[in-house]
C-alpha positions in Angstrom: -254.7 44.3 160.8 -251.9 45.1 158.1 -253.2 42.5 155.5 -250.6 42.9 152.9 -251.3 40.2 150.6 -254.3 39.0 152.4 -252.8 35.6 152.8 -253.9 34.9 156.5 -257.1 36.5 156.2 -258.2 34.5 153.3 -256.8 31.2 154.3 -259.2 31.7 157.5 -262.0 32.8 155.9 -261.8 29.5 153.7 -260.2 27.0 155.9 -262.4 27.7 158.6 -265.5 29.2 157.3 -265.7 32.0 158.8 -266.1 36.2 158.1 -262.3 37.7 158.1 -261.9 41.6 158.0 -258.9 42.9 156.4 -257.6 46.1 156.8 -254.9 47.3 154.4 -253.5 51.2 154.2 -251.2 50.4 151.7 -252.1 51.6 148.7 -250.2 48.7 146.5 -250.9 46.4 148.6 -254.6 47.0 149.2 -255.2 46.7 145.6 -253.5 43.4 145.5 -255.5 42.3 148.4 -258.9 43.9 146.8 -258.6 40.9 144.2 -258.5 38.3 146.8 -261.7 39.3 148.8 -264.2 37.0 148.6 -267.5 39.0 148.6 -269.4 36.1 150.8 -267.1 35.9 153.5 -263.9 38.6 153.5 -264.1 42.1 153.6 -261.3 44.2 152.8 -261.2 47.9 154.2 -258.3 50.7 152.8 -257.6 52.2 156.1 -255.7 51.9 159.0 -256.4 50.9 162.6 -254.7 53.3 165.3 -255.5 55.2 168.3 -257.1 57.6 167.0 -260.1 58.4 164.1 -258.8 60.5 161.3 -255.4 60.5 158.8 -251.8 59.7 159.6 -249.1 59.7 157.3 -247.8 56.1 156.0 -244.6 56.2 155.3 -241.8 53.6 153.4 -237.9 53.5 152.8 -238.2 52.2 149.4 -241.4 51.7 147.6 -245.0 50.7 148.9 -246.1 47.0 148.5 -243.1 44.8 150.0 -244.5 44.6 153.5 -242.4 47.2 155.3 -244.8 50.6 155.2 -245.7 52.1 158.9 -247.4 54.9 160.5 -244.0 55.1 162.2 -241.1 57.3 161.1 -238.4 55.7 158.9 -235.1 56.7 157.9 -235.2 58.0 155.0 -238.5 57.7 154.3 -239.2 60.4 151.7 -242.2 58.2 150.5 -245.2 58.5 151.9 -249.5 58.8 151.5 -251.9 60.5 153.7 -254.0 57.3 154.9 -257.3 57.2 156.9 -257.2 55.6 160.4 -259.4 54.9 162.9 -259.7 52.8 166.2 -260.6 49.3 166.1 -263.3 50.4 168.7 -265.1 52.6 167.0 -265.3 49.8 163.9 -266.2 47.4 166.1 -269.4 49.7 166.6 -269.6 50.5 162.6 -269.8 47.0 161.8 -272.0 45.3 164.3 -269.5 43.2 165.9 -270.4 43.9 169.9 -271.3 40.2 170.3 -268.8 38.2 168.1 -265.7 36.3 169.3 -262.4 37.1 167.7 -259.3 36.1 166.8 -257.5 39.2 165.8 -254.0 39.3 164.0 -251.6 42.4 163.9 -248.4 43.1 162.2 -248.1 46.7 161.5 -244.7 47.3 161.6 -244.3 49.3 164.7 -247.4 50.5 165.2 -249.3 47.6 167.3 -249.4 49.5 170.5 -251.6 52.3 168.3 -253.5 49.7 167.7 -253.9 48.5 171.1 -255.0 51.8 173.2 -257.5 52.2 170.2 -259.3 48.7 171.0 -259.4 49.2 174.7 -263.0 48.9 174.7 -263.1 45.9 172.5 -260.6 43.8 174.3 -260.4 44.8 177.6 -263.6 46.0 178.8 -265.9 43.9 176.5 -263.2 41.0 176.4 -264.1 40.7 173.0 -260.7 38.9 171.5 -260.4 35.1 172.4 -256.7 35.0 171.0 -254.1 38.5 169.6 -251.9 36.9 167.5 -249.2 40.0 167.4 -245.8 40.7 165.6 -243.8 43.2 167.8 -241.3 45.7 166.2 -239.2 46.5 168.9 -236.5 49.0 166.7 -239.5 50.9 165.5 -242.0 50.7 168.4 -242.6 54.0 170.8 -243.2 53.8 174.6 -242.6 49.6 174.6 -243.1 49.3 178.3 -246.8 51.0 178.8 -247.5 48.3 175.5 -246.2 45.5 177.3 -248.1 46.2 180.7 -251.3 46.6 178.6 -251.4 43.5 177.0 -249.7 41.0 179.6 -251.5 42.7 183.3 -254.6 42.9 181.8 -256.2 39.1 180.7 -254.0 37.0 178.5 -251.7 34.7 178.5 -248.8 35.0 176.0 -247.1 32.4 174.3 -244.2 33.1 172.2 -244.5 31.8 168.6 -240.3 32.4 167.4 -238.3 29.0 166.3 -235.1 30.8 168.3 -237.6 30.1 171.6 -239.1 27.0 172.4 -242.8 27.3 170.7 -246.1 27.5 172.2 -244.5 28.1 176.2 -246.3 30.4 178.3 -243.9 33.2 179.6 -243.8 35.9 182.1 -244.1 39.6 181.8 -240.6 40.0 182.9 -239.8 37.6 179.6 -241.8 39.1 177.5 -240.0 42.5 178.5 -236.5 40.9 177.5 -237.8 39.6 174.6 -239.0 42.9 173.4 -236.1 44.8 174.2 -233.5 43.6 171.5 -233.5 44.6 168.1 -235.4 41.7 166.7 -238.9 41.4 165.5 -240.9 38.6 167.8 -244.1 37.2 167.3 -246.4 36.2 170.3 -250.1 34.8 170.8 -252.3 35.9 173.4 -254.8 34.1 174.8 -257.6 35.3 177.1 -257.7 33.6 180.8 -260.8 32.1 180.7 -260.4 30.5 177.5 
C-alpha cells in the first residue's frame, strides 16, 4: 500500500513466488510502477486504500513521483489530483482474498491510520494479516494515539525495524507511544500472536 516504484512488491512477487497487489495513487508513479507488473503474478491498482470508498484529494509540496505525495494536508501543497480510494476491506471482498494469508506493507506518508480503520474487518476480525510491515509519519499523522491503541491492544506484536533502535526487539505500547511521538519517521513490523 503506497507502491511507488514497486520495488518491494515485485522483489516479493519474484523472490518468493507469490501474488503481490500493489496499489499506487500517484499518478507518476503508478505509471512507472504499471511497467513493472508482471501480468502472472503482480497486480497493480491506481487507487488509494483509506477509510473510506470514494475520492480524496492527493496532494504534494513539489511535484508527484518522488515518494512524498499524501492524502494528508501539506504545506504548501498547491499540487494536487482527485484520486479514488477505498478500504482495504471492501477489496479484500472484490478480489477474493477472504481465505489468504498476508503480509501487508504500508507507507503512505501519513495516512496509515486511514488505512487501518478501513481494514478492520480484514485484520482484526478475520485476522487475516500474518505480519504489517508499517512506516509511521508521526509530523503528518492525525489522532496518533487511537492508531497506536488499534494496532498494539488488538493482536500483534511489534518490533521496531530503525538502525537508531536495536533491530528486530519486541517493545511495549508505552514504547511504541514515545517512539511515535517525535518528529521522526519509524518503521515497525507487526506480527500476529499466534504466529
Amino acid at each position: 500500500v503506497g507502491s511507488w516504484l514497486g520495488i518491494f512488491s515485485y522483489y516479493t512477487t519474484v523472490k518468493y513466488n507469490r501474488y503481490s497487489f500493489a496499489f499506487e495513487c500517484d499518478p507518476v508513479s503508478f505509471n512507472l510502477l504499471d511497467t513493472l507488473e508482471n501480468k502472472k503474478a503482480m497486480f497493480v491498482h491506481n487507487f488509494g486504500l483509506s477509510s473510506y470508498n470514494g475520492f480524496a484529494r492527493l496532494n504534494t509540496q513539489s511535484c508527484f513521483g518522488n515518494s512524498e505525495s499524501s492524502m494528508q494536508a501539506r504545506v504548501n501543497s498547491n499540487n494536487y489530483h482527485l484520486v479514488k480510494v477505498m478500504t482495504f476491506d471492501s477489496f479484500r471482498i472484490d478480489a477474493g482474498l477472504m481465505n489468504r494469508d498476508l503480509l501487508v506493507k504500508v507507507d503512505i506518508e501519513g495516512s496509515e491510520f486511514d488505512f487501518l480503520k478501513g481494514a478492520t474487518n480484514s485484520l482484526l476480525k478475520h485476522k487475516q494479516a500474518i505480519a504489517i510491515i508499517i512506516a509511521f509519519h508521526p509530523a503528518w499523522t492525525p489522532d496518533m494515539q487511537s492508531g497506536i491503541d488499534f494496532v498494539i491492544d488488538n493482536y500483534f506484536n511489534g518490533y521496531n525495524l530503525e538502525w537508531s533502535v536495536q533491530p528486530h526487539v519486541n517493545i511495549s505500547p508505552e514504547h511504541f507511544s514515545d517512539l511515535l511521538t517525535n518528529t521522526g519517521n519509524h518503521s515497525f513490523v507487526f506480527v500476529r500472536k499466534d504466529v
